[in-house]
C-alpha positions in Angstrom: -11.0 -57.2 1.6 -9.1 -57.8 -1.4 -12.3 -57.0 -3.7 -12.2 -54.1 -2.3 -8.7 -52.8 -2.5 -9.1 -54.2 -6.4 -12.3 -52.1 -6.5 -10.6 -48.8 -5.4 -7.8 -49.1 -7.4 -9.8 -49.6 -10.6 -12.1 -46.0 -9.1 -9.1 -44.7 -8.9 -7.5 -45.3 -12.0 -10.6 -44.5 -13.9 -11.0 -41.2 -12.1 -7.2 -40.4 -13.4 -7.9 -41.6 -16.6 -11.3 -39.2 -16.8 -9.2 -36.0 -15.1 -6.8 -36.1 -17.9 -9.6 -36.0 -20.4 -11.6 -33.2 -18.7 -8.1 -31.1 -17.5 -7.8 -29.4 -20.9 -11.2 -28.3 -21.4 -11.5 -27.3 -17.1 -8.5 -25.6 -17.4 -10.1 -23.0 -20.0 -12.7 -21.9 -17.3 -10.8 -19.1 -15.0 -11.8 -18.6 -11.2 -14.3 -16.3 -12.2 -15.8 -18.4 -14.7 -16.5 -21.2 -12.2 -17.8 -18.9 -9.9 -20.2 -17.7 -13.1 -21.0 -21.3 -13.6 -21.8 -22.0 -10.0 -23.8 -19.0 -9.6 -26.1 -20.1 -13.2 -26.6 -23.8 -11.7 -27.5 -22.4 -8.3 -30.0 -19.7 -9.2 -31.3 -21.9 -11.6 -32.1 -25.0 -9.7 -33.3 -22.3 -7.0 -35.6 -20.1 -9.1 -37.5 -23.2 -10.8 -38.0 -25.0 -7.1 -39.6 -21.9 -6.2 -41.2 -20.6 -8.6 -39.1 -17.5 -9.0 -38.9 -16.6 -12.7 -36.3 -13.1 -12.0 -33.8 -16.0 -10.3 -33.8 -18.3 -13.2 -33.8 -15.6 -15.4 -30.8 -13.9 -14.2 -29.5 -17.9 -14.2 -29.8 -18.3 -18.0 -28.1 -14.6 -18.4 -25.4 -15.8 -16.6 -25.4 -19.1 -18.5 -25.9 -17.3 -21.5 -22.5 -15.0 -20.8 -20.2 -18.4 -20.1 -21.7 -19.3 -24.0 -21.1 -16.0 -25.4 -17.6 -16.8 -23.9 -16.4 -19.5 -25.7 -16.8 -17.9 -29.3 -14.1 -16.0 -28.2 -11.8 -18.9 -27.8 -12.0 -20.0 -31.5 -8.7 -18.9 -33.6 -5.7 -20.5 -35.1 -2.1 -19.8 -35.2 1.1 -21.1 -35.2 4.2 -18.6 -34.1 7.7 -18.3 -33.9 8.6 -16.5 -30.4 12.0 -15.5 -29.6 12.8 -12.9 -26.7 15.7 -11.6 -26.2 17.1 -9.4 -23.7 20.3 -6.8 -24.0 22.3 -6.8 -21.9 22.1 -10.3 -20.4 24.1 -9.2 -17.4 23.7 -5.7 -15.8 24.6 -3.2 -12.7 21.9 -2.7 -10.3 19.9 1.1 -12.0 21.7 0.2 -15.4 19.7 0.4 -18.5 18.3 -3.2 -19.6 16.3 -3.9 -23.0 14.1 -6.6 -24.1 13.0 -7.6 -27.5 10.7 -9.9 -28.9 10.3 -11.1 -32.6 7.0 -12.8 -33.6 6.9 -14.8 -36.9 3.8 -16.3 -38.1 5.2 -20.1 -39.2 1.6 -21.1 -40.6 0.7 -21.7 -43.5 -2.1 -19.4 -44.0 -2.0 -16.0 -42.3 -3.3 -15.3 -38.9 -5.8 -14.1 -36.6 -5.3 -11.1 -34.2 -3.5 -12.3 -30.9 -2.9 -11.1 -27.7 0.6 -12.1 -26.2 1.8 -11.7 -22.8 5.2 -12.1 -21.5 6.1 -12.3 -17.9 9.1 -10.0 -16.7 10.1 -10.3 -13.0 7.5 -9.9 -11.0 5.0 -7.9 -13.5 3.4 -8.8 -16.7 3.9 -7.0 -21.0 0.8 -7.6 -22.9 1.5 -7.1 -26.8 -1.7 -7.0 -29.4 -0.3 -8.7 -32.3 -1.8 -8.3 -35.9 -2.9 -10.5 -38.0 0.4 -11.7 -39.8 0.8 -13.0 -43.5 2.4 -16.4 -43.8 6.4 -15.9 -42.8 5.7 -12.2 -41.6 7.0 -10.9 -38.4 6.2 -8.4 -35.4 8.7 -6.9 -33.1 7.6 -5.3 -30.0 10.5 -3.9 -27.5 10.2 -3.6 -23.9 12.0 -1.8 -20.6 13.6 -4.1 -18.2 13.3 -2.6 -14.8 16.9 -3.3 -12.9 17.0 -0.7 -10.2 18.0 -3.4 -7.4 19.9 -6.4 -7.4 18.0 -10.2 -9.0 17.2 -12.6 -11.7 14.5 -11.1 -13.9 13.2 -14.1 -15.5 11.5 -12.9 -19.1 9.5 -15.6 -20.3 7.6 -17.9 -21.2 5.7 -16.1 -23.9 1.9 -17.1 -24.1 -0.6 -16.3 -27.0 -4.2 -15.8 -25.1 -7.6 -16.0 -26.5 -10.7 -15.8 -24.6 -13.4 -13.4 -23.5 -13.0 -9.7 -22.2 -15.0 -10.2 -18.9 -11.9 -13.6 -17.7 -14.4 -16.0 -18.0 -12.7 -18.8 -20.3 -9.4 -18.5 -21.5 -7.3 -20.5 -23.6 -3.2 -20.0 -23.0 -0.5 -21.4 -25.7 3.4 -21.3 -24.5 5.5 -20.0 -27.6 9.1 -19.5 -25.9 11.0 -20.2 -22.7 12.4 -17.9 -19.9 15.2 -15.8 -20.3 17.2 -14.9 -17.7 18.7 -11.3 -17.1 21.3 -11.1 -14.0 21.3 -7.4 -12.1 24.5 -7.5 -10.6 25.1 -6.1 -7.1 27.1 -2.5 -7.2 30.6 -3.0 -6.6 33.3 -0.2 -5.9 36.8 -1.1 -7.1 39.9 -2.1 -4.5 43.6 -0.4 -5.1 45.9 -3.9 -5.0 46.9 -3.2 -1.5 43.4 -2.7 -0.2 43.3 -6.9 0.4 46.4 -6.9 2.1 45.5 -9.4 4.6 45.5 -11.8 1.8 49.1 -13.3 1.7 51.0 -13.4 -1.3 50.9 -16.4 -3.9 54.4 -18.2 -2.2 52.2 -19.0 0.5 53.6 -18.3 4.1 55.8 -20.7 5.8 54.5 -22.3 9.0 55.7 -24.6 11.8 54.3 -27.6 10.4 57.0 -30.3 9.1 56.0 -32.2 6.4 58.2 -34.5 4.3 57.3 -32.6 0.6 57.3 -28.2 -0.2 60.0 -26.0 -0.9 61.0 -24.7 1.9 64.0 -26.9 3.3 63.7 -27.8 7.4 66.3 -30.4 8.5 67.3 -33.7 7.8 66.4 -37.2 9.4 66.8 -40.8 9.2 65.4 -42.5 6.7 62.4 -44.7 7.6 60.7 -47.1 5.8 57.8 -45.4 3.3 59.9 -42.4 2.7 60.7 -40.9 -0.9 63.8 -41.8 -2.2 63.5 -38.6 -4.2 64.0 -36.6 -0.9 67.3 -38.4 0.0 70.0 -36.5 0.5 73.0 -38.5 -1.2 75.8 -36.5 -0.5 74.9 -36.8 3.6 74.0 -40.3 3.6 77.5 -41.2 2.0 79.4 -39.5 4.4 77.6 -40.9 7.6 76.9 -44.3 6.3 73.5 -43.9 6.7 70.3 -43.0 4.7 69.0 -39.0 5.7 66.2 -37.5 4.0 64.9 -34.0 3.8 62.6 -32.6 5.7 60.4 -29.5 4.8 58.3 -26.2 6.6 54.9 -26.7 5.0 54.3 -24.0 3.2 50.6 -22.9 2.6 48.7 -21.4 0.1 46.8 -18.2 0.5 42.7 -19.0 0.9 39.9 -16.5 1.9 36.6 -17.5 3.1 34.0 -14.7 2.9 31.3 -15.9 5.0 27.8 -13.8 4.2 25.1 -13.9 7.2 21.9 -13.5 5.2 19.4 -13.5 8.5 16.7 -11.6 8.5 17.4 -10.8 11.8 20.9 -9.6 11.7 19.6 -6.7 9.0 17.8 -3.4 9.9 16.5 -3.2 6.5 16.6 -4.0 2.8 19.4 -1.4 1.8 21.6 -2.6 4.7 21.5 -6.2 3.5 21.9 -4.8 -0.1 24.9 -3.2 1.2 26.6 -5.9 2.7 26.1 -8.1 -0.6 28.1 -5.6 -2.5 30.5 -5.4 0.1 31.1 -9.0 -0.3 31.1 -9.0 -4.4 33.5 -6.3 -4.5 35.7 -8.0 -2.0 35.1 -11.4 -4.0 35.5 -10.2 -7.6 38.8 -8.4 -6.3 40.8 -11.8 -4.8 39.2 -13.8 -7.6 40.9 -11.1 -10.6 44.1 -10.9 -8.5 44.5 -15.1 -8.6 43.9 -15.7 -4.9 41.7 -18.7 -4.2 38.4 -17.6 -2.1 35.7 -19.4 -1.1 32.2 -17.5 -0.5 29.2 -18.9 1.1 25.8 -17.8 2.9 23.1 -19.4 4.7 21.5 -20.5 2.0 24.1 -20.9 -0.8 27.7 -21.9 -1.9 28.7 -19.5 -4.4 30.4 -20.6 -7.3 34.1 -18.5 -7.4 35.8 -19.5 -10.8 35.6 -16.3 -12.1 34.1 -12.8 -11.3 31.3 -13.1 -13.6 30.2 -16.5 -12.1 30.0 -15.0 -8.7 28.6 -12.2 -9.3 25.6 -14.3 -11.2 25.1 -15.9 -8.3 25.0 -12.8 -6.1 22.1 -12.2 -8.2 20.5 -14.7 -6.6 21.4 -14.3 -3.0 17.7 -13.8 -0.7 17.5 -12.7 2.8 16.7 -15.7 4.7 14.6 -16.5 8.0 15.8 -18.3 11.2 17.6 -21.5 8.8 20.3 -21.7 11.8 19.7 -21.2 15.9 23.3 -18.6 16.2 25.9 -17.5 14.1 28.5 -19.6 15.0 26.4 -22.7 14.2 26.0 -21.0 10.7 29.5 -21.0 10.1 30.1 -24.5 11.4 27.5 -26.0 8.9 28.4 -23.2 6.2 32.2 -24.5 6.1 32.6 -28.0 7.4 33.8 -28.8 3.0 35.6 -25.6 2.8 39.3 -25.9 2.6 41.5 -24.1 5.9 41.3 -20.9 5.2 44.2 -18.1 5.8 41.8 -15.2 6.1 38.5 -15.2 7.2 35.9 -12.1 6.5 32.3 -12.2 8.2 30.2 -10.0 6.4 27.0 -9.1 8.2 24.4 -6.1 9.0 24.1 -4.3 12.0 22.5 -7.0 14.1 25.2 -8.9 14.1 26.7 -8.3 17.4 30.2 -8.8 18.4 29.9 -12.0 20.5 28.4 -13.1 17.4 31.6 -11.8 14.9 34.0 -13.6 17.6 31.5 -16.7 17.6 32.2 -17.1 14.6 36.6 -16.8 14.8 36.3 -19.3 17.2 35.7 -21.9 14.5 39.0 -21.7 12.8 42.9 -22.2 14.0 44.7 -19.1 16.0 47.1 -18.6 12.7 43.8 -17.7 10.4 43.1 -14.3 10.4 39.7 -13.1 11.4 38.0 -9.8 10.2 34.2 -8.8 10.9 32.5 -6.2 8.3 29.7 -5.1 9.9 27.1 -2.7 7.5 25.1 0.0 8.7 23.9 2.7 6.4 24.8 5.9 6.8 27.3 4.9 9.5 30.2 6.4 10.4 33.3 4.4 9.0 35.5 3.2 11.7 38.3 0.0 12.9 38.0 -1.4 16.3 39.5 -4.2 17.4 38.0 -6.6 20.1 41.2 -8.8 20.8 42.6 -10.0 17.6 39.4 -9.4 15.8 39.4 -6.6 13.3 35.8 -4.7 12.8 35.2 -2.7 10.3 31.8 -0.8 10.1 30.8 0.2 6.4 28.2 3.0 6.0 28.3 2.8 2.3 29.9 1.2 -0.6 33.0 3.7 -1.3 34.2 3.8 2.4 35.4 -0.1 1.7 38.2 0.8 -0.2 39.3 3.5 2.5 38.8 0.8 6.0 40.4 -2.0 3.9 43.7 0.1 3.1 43.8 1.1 7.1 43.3 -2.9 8.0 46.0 -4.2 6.0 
């Protein structure tokens, strides 16, 4: 038994050892040129068992083609890529630019090349010249940026190889760029987030024995700071008395972005409710307000507008990661600090048991508002208890429902 488990490791390491030899040269032969290959061996070997001359004929063409093939592989060169794109962040329909310089570092000149650069989704192809040592080529480009992503430009491959895709030989010469298309935004008059409190913080019932806001006083007990004793009361009583305090609490929104599939009639109306949430976001964030903003799928980062929005970039309708909305919330927010405000932004599928499934997570002093976007929509508030909805039709009626809210 164990000569056997020796003998199948040794098979197995010589069969890794032979791959990494053969994977350079296989990984010349496209799809079609191993079909080509196939094709040649099978006709062959079936033509000379049966004595049919057109099948091994049309075998050796075949044969003949994958040959013809691989002069088209030779050619040297040695390049400097860079791409660059301008500007590296834009507005969803914005104009973006590309640009990419080619310098020939070899020392002798080169041979005609054919570069191709991915961007997004599609593909550039760029015939470059034959260069002179130290020479360069710059070929520009169109970015397409009419919706919302990361367009990844890169990496930049020089390709040689026949014109039928039968062999072809790929060298990487640069690595991806990124370009962020930012969501569309509308701007938000200072009052617009007036559910957010002001920086003091509002003064609740709790009692706490540190803040600013000045409760009662009380023995002192063993533990307590000596920087909250009250001197003057303690000497005329005879007896220790410290301060107590009415905790005081910052302001902290927690945009909550439902990015379901299934809560969404279409692309535009999840579109829609991602800019709602940016402009919302980028507005707290610029007035000093700590905000938290998170999605099925992601936490976004919220030190600055420009941060957020790059990851808004990024933001993907997602399929059926939670059974309800409420347990999306729950798993969404168990690290999140207690907010003061918090805003569920969603598309029209989200129904209101599921907007109130959501309140239900957080204390009766949080505030709770449900933006709920559906294009073309008539804006309007309701309320369903102490729920606040707001349904957005488009981007500029935010500013408008916002200003009624508060």
């Amino acid at each position: 038994m164990r000569r056997v488990v020796a003998v199948a490791r040794v098979g197995a390491l010589l069969l890794q050892r032979a791959w990494a030899v053969v994977r350079p040269v296989a990984s010349i032969v496209t799809v079609l040129g191993w079909i080509v290959a196939g094709a040649a061996l099978v006709t062959i070997i079936v033509g000379w068992t049966l004595g049919w001359q057109e099948f091994v004929y049309l075998g050796l063409t075949l044969a003949a083609a994958l040959l013809i093939a691989v002069a088209f592989l030779f050619g040297s060169g040695a390049f400097s890529v860079v791409v660059e794109l301008t500007p590296r962040r834009v507005v969803a329909g914005d104009r973006a630019y590309g640009r990419m310089l080619v310098t020939n570092v070899s020392a002798r000149r080169s041979t005609p090349t054919r570069l191709e650069l991915p961007v997004g989704r599609g593909e550039v192809e760029f015939r470059i010249p034959a260069l002179d040592q130290g020479a360069e080529q710059e070929e520009l480009f169109a970015v397409p940026t009419q919706r919302r992503a990361v367009i990844v430009a890169g990496p930049a491959v020089s390709v040689r190889g026949d014109e039928l895709g039968l062999l072809r030989r790929a060298v990487r010469w640069s690595e991806p760029v990124e370009l962020f298309v930012h969501p569309r935004t509308t701007r938000l008059a200072p009052s617009a987030s007036g559910l957010v409190r002001d920086l003091e913080g509002e003064v609740t019932k709790t009692i706490t024995d540190s803040d600013i806001s000045f409760h009662a006083l009380r023995a002192y007990e063993p533990g307590d700071d000596r920087r909250n004793v009250h001197w003057r009361t303690s000497a005329r009583t005879g007896q220790l008395m410290v301060r107590q305090f009415e905790e005081t609490r910052r302001s902290q929104l927690l945009i909550l972005l439902a990015t379901d599939e299934r809560y969404y009639a279409d692309d535009d109306e999840f579109e829609l409710a991602v800019s709602v949430m940016a402009s919302i976001a980028t507005h707290v964030i610029r007035e000093g307000t700590a905000v938290s903003v998170v999605s099925d799928a992601l936490q976004l980062r919220t030190a600055t507008a420009t941060t957020l929005l790059d990851d808004s970039s990024r933001l993907e309708q997602t399929r059926n990661r939670w059974a309800s909305a409420r347990e999306f919330a729950r798993a969404t927010t168990r690290r999140i600090p207690i907010p003061s405000v918090v805003m569920t932004v969603a598309g029209s599928g989200f129904t209101t048991s599921d907007f109130r499934g959501v309140q239900t997570l957080f204390r009766s002093e949080t505030q709770a508002l449900g933006l709920r976007t559906a294009r073309d929509a008539d804006p309007r508030i309701g309320f369903v208890g102490d729920l606040r909805m707001l349904t957005i039709g488009s981007l500029p009626d935010l500013g408008k429902l916002l200003r009624r809210a508060s």
